[in-house]
N, CA, C and O of each residue as an XYZ file, in Angstrom:
588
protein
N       2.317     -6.869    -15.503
C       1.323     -7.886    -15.201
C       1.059     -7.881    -13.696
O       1.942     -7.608    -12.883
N      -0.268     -8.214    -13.343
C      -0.895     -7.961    -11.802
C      -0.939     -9.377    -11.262
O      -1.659    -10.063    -11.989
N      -0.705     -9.692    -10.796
C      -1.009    -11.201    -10.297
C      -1.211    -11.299     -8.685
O      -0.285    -10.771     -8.069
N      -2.194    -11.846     -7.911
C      -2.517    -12.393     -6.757
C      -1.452    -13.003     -6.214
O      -1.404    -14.049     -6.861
N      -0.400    -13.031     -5.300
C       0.540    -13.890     -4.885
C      -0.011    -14.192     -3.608
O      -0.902    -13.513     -3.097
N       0.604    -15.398     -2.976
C       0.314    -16.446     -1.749
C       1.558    -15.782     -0.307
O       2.616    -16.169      0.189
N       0.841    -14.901     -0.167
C       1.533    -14.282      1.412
C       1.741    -15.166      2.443
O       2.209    -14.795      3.520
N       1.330    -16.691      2.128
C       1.596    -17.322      3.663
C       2.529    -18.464      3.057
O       2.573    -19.564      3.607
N       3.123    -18.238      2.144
C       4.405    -18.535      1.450
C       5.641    -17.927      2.268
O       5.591    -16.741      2.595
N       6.947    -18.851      2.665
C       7.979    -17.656      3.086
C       8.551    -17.462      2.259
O       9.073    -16.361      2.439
N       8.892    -17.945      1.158
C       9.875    -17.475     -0.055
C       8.839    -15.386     -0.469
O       9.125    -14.220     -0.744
N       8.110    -15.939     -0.309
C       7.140    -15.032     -1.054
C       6.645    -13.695      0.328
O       6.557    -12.494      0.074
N       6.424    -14.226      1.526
C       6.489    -13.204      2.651
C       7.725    -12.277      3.045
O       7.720    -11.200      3.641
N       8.898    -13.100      2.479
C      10.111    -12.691      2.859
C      10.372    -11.617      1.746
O      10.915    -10.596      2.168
N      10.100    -11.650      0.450
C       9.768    -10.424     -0.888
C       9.257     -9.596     -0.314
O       9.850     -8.582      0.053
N       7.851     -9.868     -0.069
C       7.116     -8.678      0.293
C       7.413     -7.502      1.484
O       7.122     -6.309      1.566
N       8.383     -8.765      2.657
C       8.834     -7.597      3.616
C       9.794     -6.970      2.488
O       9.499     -5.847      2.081
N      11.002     -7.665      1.916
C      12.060     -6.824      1.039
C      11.323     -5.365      0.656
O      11.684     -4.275      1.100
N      10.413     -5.549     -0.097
C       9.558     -4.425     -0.514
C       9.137     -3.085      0.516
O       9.338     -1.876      0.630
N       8.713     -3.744      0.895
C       8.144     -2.779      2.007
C       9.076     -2.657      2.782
O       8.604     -1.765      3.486
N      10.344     -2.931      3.330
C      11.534     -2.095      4.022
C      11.735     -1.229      2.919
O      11.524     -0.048      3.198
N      12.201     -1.535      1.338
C      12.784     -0.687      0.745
C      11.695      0.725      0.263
O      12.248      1.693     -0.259
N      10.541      0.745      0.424
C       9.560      1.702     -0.063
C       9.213      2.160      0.951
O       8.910      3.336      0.753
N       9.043      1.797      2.275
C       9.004      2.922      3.903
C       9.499      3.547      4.327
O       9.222      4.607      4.889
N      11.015      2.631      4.021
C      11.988      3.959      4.542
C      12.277      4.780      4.004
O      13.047      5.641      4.431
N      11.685      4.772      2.762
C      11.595      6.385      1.801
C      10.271      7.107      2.664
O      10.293      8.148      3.321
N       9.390      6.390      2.475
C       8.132      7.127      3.267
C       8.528      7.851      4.507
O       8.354      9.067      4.592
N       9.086      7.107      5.531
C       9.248      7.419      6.860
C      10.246      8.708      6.437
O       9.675      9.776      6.659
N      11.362      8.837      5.977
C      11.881     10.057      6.032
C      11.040     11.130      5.243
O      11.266     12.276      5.632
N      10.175     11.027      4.282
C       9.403     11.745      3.632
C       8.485     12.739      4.641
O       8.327     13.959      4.588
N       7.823     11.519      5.790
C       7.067     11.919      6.967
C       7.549     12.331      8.045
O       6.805     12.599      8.988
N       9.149     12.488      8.138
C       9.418     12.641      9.292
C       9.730     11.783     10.389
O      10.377     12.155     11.368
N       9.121     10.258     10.173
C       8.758     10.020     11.304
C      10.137      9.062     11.793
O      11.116      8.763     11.109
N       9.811      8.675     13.335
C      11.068      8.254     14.120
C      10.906      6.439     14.008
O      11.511      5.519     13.457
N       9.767      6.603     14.850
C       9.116      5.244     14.690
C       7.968      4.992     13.665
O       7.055      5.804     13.810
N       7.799      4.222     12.820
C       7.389      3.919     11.704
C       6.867      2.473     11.540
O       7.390      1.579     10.876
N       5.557      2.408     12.390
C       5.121      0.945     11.866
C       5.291     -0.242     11.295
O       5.506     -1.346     11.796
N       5.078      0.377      9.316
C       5.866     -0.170      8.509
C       6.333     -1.229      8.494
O       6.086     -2.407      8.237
N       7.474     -0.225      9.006
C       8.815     -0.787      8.960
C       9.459     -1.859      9.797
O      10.644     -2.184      9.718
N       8.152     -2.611     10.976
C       8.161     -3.287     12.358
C       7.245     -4.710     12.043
O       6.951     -5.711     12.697
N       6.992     -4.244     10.761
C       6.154     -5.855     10.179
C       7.287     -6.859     10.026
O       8.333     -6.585      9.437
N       7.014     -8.081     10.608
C       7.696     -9.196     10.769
C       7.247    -10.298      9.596
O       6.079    -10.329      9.208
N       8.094    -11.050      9.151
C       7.865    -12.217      7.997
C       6.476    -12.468      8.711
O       5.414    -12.153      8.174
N       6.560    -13.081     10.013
C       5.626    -13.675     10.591
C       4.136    -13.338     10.179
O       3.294    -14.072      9.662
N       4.066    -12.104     10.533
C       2.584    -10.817     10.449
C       2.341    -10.773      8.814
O       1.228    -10.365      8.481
N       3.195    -11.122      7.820
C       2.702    -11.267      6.492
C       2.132    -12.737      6.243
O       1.147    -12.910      5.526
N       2.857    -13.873      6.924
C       2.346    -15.082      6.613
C       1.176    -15.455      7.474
O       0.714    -16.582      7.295
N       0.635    -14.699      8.363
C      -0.694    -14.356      9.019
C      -1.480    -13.780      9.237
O      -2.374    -13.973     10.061
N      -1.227    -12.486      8.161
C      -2.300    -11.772      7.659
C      -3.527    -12.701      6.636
O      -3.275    -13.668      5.916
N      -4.550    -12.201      6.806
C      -5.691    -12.527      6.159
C      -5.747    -11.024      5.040
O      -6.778    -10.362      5.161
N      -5.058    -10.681      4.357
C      -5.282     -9.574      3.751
C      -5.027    -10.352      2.149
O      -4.446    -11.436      2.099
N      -5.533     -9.657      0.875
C      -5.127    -10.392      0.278
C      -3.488     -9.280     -0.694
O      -3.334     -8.071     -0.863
N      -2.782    -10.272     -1.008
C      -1.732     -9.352     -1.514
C      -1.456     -9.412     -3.271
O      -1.564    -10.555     -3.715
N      -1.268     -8.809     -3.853
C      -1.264     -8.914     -5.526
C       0.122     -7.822     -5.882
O       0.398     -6.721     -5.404
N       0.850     -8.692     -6.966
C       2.139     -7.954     -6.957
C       2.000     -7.262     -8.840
O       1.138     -7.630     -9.637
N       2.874     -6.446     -9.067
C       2.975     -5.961    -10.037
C       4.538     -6.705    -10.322
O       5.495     -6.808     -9.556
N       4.339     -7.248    -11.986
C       5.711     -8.239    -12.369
C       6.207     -7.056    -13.524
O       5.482     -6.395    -14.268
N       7.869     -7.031    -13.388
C       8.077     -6.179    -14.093
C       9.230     -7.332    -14.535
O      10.167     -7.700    -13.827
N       8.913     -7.791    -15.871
C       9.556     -9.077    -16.323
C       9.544    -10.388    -15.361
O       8.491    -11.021    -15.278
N      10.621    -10.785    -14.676
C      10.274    -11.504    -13.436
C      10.633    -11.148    -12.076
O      11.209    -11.845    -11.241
N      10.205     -9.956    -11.978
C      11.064     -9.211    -10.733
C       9.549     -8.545     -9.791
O       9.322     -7.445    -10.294
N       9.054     -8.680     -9.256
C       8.269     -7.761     -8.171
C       8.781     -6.394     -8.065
O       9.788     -6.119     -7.413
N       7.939     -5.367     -8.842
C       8.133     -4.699     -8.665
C       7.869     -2.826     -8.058
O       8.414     -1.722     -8.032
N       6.024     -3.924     -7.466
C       5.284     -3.128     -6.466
C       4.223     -3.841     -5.933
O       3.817     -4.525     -6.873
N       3.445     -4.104     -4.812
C       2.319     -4.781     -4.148
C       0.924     -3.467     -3.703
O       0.879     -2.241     -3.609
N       0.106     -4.441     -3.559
C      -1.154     -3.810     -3.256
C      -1.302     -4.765     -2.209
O      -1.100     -5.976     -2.308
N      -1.735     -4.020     -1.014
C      -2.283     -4.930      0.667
C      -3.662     -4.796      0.280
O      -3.886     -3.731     -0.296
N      -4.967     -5.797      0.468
C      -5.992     -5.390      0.614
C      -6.942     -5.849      1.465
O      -6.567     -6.870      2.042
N      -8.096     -5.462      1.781
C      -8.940     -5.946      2.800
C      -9.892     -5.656      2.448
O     -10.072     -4.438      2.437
N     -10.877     -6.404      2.035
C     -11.901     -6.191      1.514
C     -13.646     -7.140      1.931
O     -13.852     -8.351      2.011
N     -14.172     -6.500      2.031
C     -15.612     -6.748      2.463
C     -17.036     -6.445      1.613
O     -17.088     -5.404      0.958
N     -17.871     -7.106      1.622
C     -19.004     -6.456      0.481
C     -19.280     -5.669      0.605
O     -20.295     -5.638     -0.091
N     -19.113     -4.160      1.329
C     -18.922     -2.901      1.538
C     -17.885     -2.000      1.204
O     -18.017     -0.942      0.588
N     -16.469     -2.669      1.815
C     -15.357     -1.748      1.602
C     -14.305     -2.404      1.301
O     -14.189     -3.544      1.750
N     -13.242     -1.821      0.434
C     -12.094     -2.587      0.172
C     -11.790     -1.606      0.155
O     -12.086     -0.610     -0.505
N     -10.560     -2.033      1.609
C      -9.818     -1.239      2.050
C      -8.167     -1.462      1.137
O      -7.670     -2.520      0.752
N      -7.625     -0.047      1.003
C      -6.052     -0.373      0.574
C      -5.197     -0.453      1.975
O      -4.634      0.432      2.620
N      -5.275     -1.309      2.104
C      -4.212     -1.713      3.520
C      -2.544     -0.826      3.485
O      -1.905     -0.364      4.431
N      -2.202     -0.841      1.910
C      -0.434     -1.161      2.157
C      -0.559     -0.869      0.109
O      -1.194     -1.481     -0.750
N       0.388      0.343      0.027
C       0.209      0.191     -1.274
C       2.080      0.735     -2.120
O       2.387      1.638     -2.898
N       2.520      0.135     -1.748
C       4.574      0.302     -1.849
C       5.347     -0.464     -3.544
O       5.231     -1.564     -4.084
N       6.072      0.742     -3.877
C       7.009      0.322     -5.077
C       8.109     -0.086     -4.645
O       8.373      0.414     -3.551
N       9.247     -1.124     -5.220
C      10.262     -0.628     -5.195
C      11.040      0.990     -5.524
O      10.445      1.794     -6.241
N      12.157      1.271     -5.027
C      12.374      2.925     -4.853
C      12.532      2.880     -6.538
O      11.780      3.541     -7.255
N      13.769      1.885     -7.161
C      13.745      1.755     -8.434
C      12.911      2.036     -9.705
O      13.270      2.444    -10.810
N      11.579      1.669     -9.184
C      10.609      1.586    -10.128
C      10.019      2.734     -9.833
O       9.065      2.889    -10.595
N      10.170      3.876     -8.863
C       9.402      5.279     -8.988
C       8.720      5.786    -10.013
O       8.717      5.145    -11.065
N       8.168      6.743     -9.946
C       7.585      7.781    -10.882
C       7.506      7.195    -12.623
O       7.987      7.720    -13.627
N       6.627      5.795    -12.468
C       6.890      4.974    -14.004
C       5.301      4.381    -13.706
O       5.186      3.256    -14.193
N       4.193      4.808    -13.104
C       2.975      4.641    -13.102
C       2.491      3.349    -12.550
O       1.392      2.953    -12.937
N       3.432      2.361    -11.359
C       3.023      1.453    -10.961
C       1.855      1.419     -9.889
O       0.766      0.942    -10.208
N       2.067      1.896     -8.685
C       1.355      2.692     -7.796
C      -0.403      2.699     -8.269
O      -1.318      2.207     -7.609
N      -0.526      3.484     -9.735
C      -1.550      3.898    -10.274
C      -2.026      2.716    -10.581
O      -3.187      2.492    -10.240
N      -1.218      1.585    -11.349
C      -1.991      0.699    -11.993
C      -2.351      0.277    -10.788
O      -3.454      0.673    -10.412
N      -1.683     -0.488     -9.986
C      -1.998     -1.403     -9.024
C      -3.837     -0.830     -8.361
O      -4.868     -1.503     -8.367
N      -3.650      0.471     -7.911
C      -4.836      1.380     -7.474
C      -5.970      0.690     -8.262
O      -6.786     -0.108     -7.800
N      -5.869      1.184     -9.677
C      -6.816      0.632    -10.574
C      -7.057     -0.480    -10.780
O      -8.230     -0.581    -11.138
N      -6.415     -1.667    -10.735
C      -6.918     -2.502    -10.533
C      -7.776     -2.857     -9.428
O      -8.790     -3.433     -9.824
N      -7.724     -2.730     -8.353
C      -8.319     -2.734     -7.395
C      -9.305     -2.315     -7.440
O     -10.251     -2.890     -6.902
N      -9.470     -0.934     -8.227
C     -11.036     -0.160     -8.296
C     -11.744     -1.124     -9.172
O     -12.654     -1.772     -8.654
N     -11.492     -1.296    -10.290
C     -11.356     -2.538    -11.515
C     -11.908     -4.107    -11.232
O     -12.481     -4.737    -12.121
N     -11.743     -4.488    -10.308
C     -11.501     -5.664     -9.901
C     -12.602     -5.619     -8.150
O     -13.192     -6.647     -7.818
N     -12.676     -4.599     -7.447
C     -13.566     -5.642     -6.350
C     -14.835     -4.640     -6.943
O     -14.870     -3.788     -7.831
N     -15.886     -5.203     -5.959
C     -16.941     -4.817     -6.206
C     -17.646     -4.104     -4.817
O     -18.859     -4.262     -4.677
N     -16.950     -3.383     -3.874
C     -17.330     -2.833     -2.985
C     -18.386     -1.653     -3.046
O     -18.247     -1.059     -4.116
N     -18.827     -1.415     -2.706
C     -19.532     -0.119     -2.777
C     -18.520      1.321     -2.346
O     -18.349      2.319     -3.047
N     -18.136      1.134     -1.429
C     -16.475      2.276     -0.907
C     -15.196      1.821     -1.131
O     -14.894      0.629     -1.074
N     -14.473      2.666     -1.368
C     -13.173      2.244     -1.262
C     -12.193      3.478     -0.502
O     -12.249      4.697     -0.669
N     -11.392      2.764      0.286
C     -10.665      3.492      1.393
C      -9.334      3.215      1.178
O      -9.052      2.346      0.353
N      -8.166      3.999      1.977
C      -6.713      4.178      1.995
C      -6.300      5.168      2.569
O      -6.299      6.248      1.978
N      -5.882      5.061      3.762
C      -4.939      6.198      4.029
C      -3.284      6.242      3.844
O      -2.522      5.361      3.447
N      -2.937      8.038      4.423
C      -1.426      7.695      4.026
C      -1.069      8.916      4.988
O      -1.722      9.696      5.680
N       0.376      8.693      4.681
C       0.676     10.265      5.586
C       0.113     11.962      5.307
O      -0.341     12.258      4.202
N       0.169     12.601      5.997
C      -0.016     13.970      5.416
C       0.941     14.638      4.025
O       0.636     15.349      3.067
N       2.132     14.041      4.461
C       3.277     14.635      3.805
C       3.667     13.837      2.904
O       4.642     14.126      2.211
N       3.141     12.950      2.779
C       3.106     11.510      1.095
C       2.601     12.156      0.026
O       1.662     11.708     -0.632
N       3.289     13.429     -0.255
C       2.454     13.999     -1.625
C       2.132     13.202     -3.079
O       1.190     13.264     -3.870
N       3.584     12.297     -3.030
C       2.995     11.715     -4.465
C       1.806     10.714     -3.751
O       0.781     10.532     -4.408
N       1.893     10.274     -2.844
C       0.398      9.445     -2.982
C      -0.650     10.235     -2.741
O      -1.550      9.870     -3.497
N      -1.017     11.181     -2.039
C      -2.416     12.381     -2.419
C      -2.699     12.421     -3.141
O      -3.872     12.165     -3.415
N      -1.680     12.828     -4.107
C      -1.879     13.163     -5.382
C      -2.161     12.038     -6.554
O      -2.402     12.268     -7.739
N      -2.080     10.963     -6.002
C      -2.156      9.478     -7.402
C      -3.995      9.127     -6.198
O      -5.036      8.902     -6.815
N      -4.003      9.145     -5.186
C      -5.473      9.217     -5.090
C      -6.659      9.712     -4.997
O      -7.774      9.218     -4.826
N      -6.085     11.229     -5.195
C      -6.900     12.397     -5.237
C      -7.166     12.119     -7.460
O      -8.177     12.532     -8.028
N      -6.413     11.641     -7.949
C      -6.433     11.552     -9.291
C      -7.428     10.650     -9.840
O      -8.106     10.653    -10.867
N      -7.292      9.764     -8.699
C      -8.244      8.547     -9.106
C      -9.501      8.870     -8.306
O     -10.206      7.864     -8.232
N      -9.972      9.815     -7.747
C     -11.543     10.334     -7.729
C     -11.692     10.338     -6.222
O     -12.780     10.634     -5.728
N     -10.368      9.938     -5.266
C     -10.584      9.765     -3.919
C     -10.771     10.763     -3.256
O      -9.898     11.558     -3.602
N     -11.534     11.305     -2.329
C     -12.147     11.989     -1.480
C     -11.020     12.164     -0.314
O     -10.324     11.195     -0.011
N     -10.898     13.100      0.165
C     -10.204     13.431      1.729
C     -11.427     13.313      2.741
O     -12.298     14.181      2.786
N     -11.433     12.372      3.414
C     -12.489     12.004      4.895
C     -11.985     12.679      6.182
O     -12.488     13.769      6.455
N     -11.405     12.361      6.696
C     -10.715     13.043      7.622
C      -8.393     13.122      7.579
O      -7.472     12.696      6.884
N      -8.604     13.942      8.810
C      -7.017     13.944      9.524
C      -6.798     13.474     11.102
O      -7.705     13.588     11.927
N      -5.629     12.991     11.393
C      -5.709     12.461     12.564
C      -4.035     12.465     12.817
O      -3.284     12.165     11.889
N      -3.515     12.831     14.156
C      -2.675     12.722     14.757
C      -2.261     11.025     15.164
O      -2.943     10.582     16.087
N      -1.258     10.084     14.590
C      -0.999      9.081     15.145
C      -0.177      8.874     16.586
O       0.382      9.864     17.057
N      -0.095      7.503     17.341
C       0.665      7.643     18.210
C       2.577      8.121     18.485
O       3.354      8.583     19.320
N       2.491      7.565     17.024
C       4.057      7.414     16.374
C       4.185      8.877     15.743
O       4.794      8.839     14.674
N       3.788     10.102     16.106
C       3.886     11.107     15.470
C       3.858     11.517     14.045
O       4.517     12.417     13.524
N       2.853     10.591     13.402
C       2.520     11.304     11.792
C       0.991     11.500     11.994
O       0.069     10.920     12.568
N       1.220     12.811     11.094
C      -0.548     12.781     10.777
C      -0.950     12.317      9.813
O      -0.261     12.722      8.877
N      -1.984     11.431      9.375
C      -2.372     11.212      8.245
C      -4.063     11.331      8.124
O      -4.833     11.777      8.976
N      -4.351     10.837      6.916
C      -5.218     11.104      6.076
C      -5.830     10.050      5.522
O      -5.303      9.013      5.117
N      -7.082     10.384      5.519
C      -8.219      9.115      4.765
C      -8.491      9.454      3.681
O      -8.318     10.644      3.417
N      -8.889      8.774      2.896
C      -9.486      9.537      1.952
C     -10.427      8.142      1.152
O      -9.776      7.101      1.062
N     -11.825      8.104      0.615
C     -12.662      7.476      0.047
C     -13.040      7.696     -1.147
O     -12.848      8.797     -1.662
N     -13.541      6.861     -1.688
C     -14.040      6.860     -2.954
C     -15.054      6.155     -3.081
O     -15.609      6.064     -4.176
């Protein structure tokens, strides 16, 4: 089940960092990288984001989020992380789809690392386009990609 959750909640900001420490620091070693963004988001920066956040319930447990940002043009995927647990069991995908499912943008955007193969590959599946590559400051390259 997909549900919209309230990010400027701390019971509920404090999950979502849980999440996203435990699904980056798979990323970050995946990418290589030293310093890792990510992984530098504070409770704070979730309960003051304007993004909207929607969790995937696996009984009563959170067990992946979708970040989004969205505009009558573009809805952007901000932030798109499983628990490590719940891997390779098609959460990732749903969450994606809903999103395609659900706004009404005309584009839809997401980037990720170069070296994030399973995510290339779950948005190259879902019809996403490669836009460009780019060298970050934090030493990863990543990738756009549209739909």
């Amino acid at each position: 089940m997909i549900v919209k959750i309230d990010n400027k909640r701390n019971e509920i900001a404090l999950e979502i960092r849980r999440i996203f420490q435990a699904s980056y620091a798979i990323e970050a070693k995946m990418l290589k990288a030293i310093d890792f963004p990510p992984l530098k988001r504070t409770i704070s920066q979730f309960i003051d984001s304007n993004s909207e956040f929607y969790a995937y319930y696996m009984k009563q447990n959170i067990a992946g989020l979708i970040e989004i940002s969205s505009n009558q043009s573009i809805t952007h995927i901000q932030s798109l992380v499983v628990y490590p647990k719940y891997f390779r069991q098609g959460i990732g995908k749903k969450l994606v789809m809903f999103v395609l499912d659900t706004y009404t943008s005309t584009d839809f955007t997401v980037e990720t690392g170069i070296d994030n193969h399973p995510a290339i590959k779950l948005y190259i599946s879902l019809g996403f386009e490669e836009q460009n590559q780019w060298d970050t400051d934090h030493g990863v390259r990543k990738v756009r990609f549209k739909k």
